[in-house]
C-alpha positions in Angstrom: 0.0 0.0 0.0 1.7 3.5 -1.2 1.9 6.5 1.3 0.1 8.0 -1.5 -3.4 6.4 -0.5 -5.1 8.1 2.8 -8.4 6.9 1.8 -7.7 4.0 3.4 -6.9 5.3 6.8 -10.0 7.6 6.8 -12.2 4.6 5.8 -10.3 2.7 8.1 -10.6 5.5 11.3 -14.5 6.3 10.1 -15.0 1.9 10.5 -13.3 2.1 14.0 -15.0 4.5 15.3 -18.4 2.8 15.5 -19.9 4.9 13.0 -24.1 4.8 12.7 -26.2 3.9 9.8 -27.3 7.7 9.6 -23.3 8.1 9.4 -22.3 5.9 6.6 -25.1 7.4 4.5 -23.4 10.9 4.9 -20.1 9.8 4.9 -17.8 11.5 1.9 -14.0 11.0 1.6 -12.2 13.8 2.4 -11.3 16.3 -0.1 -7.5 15.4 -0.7 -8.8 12.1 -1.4 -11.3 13.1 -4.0 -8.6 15.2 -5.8 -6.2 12.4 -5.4 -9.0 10.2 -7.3 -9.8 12.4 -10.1 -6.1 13.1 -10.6 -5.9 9.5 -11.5 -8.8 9.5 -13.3 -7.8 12.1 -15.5 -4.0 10.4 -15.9 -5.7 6.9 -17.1 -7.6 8.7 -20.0 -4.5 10.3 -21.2 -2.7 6.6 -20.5 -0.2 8.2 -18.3 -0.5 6.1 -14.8 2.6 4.5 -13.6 2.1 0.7 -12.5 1.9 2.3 -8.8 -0.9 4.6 -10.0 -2.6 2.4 -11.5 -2.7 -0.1 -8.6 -3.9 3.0 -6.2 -6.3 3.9 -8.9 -7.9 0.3 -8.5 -7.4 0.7 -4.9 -9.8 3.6 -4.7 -12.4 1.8 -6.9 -12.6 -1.0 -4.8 -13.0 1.2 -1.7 -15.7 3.2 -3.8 -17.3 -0.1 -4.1 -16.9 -1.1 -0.3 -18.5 2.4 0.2 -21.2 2.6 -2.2 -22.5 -0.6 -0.9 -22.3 0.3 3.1 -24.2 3.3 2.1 -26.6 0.9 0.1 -27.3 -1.3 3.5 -27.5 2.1 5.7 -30.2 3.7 4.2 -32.1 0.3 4.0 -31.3 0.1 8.2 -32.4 3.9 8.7 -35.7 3.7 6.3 -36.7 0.4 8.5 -35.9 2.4 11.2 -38.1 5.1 10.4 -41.1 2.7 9.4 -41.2 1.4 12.7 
């Protein structure tokens, strides 16, 4: 894992601290990591991404993955909630 990929940690610290359902729907990387992404992003259309880069690049789209489907789960706990 490169030095270059704090979206880890943040997912990792956001996990540990026992977040809520209401807290995994709002939850958004932080803003060095979004740039960090879209630099890659941009990089792979132009074909420019070193081997590392493109690793952390797959990194990031696994952890959007991870994310996307947390988020699907939390607002499926908080709308039961709600109904109740």
């Amino acid at each position: 894992m490169s030095v270059q990929i704090p979206a880890y940690l943040e997912l990792v610290d956001f996990v540990a601290a026992g977040s809520t359902p209401d807290e995994v729907v709002n939850f958004r990387p932080s803003t060095e990591a979004r740039e960090r992404f879209a630099c890659l992003v941009e990089k792979e259309k132009d074909s420019l991404l070193t081997p590392e880069e493109a690793a952390e690049l797959g990194h990031f789209l696994e952890l959007e993955h991870i994310l996307r489907m947390a988020k699907a789960r939390a607002r499926l706990i908080v709308a039961n909630r709600h109904q109740a």
